[in-house]
N, CA, C and O atoms as a GROMACS GRO file, in nm:
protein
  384
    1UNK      N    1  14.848   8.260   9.176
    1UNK     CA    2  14.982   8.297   9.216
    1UNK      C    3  14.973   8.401   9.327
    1UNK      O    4  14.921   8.511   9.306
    2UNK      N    5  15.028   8.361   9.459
    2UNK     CA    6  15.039   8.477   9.542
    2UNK      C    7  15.171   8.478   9.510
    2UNK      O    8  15.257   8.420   9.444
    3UNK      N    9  15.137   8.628   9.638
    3UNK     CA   10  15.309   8.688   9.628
    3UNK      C   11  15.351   8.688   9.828
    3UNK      O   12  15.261   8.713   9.907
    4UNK      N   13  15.470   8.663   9.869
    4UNK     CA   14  15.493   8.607   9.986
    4UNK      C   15  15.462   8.699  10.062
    4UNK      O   16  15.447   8.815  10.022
    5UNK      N   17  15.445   8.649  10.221
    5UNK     CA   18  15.355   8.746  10.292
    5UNK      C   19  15.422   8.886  10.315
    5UNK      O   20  15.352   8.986  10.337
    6UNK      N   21  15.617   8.892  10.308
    6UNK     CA   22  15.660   9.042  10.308
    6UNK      C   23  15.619   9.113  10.232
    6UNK      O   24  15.588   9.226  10.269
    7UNK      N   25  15.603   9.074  10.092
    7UNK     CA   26  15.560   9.155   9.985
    7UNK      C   27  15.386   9.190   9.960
    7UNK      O   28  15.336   9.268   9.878
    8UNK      N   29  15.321   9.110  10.057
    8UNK     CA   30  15.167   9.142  10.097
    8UNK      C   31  15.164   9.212  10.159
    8UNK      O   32  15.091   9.307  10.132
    9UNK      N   33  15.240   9.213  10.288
    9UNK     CA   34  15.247   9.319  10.417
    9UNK      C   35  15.293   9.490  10.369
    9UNK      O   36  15.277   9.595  10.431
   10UNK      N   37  15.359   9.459  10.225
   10UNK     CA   38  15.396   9.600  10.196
   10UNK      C   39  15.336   9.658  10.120
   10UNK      O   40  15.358   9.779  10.110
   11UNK      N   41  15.238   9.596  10.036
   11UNK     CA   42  15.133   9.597   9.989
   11UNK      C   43  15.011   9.637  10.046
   11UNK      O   44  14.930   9.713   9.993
   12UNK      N   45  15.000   9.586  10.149
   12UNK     CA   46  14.916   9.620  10.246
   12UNK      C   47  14.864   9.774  10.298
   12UNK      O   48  14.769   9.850  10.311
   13UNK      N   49  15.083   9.742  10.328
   13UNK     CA   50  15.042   9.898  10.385
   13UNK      C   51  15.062  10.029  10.324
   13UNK      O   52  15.078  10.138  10.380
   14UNK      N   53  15.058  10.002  10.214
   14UNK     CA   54  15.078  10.104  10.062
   14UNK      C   55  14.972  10.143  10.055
   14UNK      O   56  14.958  10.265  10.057
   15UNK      N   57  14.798  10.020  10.038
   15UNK     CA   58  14.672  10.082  10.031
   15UNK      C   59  14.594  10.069  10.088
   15UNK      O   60  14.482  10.089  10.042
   16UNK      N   61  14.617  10.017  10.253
   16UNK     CA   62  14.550  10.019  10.339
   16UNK      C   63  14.442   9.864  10.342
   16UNK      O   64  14.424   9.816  10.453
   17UNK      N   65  14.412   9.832  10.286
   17UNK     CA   66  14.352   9.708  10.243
   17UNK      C   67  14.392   9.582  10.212
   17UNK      O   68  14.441   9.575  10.099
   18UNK      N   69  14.388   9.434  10.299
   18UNK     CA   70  14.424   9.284  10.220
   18UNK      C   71  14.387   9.297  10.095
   18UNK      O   72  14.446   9.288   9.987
   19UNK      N   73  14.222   9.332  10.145
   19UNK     CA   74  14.176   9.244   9.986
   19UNK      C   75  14.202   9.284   9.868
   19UNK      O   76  14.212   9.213   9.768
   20UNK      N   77  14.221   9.476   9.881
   20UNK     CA   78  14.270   9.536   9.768
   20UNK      C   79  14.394   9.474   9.697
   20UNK      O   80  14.413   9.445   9.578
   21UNK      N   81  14.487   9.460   9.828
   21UNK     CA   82  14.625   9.395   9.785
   21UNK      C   83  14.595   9.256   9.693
   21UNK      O   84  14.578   9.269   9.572
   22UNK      N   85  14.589   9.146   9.744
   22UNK     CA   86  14.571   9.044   9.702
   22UNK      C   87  14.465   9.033   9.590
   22UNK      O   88  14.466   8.953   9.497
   23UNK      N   89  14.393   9.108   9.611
   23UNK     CA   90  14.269   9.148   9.438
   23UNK      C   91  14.422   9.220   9.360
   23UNK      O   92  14.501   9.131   9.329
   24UNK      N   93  14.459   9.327   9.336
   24UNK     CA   94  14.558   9.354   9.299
   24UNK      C   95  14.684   9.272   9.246
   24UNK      O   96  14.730   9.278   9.132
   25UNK      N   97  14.725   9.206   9.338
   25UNK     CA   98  14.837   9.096   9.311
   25UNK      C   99  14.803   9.013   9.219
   25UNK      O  100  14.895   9.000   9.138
   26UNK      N  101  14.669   8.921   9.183
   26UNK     CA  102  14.621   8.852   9.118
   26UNK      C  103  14.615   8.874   9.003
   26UNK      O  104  14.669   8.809   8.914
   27UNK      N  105  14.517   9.012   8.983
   27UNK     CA  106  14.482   9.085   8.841
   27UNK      C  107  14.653   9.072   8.775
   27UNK      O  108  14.690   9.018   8.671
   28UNK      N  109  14.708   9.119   8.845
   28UNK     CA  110  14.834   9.169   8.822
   28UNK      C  111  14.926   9.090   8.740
   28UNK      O  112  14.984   9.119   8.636
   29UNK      N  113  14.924   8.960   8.829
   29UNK     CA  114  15.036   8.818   8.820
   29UNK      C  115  14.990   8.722   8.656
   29UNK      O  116  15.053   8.641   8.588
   30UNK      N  117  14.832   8.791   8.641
   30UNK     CA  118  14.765   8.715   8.533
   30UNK      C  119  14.715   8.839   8.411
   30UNK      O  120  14.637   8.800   8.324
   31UNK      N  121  14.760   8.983   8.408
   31UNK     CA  122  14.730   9.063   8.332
   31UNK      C  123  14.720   8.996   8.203
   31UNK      O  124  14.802   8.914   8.160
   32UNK      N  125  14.613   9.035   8.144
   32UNK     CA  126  14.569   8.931   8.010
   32UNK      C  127  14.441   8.906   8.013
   32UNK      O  128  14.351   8.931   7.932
   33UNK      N  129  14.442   8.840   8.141
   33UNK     CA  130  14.339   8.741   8.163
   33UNK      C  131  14.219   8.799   8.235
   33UNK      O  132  14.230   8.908   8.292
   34UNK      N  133  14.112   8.734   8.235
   34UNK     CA  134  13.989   8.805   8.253
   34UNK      C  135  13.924   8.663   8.378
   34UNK      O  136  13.924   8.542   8.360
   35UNK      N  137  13.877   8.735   8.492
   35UNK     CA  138  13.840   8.679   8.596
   35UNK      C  139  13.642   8.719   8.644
   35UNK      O  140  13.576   8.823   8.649
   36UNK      N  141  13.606   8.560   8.672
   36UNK     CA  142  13.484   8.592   8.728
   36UNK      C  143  13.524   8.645   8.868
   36UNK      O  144  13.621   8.607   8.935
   37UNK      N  145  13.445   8.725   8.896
   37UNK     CA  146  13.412   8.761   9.106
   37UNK      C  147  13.431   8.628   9.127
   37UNK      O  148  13.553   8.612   9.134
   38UNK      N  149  13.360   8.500   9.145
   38UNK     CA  150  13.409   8.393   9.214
   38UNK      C  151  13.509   8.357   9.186
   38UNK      O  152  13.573   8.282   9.260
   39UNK      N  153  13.543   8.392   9.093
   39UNK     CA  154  13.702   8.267   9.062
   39UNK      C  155  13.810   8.377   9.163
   39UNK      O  156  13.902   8.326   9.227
   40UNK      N  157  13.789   8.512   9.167
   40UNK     CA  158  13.881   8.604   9.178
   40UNK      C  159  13.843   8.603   9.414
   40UNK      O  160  13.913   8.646   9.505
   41UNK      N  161  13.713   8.537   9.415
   41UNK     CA  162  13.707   8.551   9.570
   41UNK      C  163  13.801   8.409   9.591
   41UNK      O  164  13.891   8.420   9.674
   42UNK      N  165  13.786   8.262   9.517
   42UNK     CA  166  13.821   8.161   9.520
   42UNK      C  167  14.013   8.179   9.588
   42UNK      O  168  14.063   8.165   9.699
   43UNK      N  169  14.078   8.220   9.432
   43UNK     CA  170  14.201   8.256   9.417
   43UNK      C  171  14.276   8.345   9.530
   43UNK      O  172  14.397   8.349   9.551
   44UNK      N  173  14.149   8.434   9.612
   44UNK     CA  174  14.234   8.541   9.694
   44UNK      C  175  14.204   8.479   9.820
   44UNK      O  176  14.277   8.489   9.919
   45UNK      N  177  14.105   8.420   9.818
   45UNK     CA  178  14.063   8.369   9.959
   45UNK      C  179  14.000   8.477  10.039
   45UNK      O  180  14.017   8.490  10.161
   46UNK      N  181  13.918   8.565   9.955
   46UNK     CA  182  13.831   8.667  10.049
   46UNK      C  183  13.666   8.611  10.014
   46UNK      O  184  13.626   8.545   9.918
   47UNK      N  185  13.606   8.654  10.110
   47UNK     CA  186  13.426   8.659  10.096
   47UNK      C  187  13.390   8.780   9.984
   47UNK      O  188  13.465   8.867   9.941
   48UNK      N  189  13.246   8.752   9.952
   48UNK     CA  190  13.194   8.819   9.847
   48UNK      C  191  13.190   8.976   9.864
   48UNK      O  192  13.223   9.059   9.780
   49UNK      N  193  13.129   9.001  10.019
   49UNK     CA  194  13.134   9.168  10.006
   49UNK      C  195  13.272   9.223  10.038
   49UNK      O  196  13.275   9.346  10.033
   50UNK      N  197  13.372   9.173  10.065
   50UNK     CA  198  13.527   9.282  10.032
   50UNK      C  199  13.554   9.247   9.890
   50UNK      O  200  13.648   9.311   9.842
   51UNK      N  201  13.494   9.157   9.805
   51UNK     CA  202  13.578   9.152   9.684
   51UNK      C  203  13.478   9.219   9.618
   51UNK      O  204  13.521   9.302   9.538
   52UNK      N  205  13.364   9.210   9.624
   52UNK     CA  206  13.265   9.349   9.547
   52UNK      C  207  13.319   9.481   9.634
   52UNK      O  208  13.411   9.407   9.667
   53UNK      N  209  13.330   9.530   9.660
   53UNK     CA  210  13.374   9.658   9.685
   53UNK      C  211  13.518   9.707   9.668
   53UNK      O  212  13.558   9.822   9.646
   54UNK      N  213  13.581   9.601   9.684
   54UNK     CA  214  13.720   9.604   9.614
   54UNK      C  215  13.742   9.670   9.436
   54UNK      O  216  13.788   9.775   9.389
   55UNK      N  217  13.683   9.547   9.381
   55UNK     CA  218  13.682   9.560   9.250
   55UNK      C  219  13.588   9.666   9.218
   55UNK      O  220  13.602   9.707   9.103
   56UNK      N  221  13.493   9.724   9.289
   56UNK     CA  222  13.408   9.830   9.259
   56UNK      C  223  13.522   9.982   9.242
   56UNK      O  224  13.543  10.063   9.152
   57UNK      N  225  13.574   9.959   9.387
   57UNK     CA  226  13.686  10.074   9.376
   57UNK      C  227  13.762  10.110   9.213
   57UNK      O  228  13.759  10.197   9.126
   58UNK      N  229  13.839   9.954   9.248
   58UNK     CA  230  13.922   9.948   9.107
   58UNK      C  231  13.890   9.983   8.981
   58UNK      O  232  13.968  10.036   8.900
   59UNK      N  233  13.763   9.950   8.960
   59UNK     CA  234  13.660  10.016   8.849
   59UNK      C  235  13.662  10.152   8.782
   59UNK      O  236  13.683  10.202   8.671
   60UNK      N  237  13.624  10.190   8.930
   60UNK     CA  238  13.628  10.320   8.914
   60UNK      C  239  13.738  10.411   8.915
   60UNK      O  240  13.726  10.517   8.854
   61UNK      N  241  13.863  10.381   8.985
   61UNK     CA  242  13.979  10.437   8.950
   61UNK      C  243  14.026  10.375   8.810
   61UNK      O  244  14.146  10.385   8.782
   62UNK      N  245  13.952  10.319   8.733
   62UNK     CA  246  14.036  10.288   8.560
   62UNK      C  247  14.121  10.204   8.595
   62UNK      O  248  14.210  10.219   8.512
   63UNK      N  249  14.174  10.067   8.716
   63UNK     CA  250  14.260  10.011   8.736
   63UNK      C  251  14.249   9.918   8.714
   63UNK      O  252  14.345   9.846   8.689
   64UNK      N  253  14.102   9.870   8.714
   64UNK     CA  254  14.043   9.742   8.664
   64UNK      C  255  13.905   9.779   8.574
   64UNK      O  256  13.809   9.855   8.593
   65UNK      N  257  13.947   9.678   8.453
   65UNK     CA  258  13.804   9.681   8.338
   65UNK      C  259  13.710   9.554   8.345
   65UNK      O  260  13.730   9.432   8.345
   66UNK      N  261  13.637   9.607   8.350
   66UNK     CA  262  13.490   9.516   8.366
   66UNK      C  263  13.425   9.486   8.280
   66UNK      O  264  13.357   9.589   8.276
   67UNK      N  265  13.374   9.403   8.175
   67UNK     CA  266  13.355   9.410   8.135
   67UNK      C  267  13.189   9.286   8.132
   67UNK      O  268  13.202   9.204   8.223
   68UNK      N  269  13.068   9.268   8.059
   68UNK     CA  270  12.956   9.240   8.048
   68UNK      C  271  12.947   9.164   7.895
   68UNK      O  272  12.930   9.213   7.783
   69UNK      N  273  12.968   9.009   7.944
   69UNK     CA  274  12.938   8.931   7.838
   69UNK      C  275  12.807   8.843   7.840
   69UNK      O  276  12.801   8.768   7.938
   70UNK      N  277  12.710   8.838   7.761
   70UNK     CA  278  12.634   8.754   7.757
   70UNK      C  279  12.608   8.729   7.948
   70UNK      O  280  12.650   8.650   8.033
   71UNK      N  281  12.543   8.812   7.946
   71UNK     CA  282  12.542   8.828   8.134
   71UNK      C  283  12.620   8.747   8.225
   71UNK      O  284  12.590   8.663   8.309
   72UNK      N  285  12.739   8.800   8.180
   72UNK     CA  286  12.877   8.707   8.239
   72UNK      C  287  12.928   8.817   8.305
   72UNK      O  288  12.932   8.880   8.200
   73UNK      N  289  12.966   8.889   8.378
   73UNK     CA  290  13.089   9.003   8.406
   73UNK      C  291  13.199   8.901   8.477
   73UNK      O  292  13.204   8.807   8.556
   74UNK      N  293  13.313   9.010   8.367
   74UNK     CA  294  13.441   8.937   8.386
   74UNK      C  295  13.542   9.100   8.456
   74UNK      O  296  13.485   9.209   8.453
   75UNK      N  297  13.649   9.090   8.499
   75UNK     CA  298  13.737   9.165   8.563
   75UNK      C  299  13.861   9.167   8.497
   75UNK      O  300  13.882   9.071   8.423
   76UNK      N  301  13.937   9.244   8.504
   76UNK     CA  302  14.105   9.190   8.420
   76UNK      C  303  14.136   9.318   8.463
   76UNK      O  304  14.052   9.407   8.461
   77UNK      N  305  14.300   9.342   8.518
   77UNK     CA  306  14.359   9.416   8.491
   77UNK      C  307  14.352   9.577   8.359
   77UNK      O  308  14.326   9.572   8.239
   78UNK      N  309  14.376   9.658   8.416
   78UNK     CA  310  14.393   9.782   8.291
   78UNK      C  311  14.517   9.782   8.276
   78UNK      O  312  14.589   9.830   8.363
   79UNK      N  313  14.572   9.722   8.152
   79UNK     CA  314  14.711   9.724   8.129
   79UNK      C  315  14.752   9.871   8.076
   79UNK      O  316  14.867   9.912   8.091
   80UNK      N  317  14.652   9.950   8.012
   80UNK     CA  318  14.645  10.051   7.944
   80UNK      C  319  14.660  10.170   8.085
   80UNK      O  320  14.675  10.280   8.034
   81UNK      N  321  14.660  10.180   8.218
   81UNK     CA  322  14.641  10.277   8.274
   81UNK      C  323  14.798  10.301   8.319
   81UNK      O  324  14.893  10.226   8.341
   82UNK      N  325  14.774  10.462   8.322
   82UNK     CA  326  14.891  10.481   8.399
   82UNK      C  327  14.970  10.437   8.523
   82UNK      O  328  15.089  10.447   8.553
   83UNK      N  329  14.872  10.388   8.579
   83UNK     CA  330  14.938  10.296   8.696
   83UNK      C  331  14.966  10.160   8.671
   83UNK      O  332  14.999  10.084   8.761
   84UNK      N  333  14.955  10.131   8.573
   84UNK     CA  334  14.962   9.977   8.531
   84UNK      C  335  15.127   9.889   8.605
   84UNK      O  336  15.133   9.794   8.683
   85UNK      N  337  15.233   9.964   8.545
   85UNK     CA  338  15.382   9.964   8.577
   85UNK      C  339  15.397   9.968   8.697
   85UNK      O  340  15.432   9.865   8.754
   86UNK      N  341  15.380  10.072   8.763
   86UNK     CA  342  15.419  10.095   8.901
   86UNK      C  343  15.376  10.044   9.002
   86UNK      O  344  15.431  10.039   9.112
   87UNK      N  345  15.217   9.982   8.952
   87UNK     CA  346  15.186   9.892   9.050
   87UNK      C  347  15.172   9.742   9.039
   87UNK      O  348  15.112   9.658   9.106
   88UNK      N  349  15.244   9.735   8.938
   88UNK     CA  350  15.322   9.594   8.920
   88UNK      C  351  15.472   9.622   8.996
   88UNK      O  352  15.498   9.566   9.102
   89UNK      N  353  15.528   9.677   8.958
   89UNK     CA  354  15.685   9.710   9.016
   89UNK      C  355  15.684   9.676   9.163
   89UNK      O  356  15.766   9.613   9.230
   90UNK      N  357  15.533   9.755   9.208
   90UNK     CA  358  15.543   9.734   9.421
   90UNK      C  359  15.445   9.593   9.434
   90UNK      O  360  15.429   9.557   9.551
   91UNK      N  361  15.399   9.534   9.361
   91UNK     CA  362  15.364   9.422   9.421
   91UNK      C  363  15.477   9.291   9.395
   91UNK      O  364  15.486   9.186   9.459
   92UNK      N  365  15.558   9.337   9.279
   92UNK     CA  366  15.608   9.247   9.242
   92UNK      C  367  15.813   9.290   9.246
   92UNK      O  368  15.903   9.279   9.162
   93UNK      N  369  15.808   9.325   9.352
   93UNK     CA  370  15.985   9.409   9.364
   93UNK      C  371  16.075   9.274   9.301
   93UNK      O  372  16.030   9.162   9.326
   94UNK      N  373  16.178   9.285   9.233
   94UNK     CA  374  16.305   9.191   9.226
   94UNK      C  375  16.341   9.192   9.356
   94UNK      O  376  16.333   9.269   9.451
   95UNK      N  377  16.386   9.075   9.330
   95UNK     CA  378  16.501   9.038   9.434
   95UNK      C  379  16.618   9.045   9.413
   95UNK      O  380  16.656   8.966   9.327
   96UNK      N  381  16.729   9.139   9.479
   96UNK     CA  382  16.839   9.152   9.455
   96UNK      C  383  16.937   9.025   9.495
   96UNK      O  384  17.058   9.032   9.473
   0.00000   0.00000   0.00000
């Protein structure tokens, strides 16, 4: 699921970064769900080194959990963080 290119562009320029955005938008649109790096470069349409350093960020700000299965690492959303809401709210504005 993307989100249309106004709401990327504002996204964009909220954190300075596509890939952040669109890594973001994804986690976001599918909170729950748990993503390989490829499925998550596939889905955004970025190459391997902005989406490793992307999700590295995210990591480390507690925005995204990582987690190590049976030497699988998977990605998902932190529904639990304080930013969880608000940065659903700006990727995902109503439409009035």
């Amino acid at each position: 699921m993307r989100i249309n290119s106004e709401e990327e562009d504002t996204v964009v320029k909220l954190f300075g970064s596509i890939s952040r955005a669109r890594i973001l938008s994804l986690l976001l649109a599918h909170a729950g769900r748990s993503f390989y790096q490829r499925e998550i470069m596939y889905e955004t349409d970025l190459s391997l080194q902005p989406v490793q350093r992307e999700l590295n960020n995210l990591v480390t700000l507690w925005i995204v959990n990582k987690q190590v299965t049976l030497n699988k690492v998977y990605y998902q959303i932190n529904s639990s963080s304080s930013l969880f809401e608000p940065l659903k709210e700006v990727c995902y504005k109503k439409k009035d």
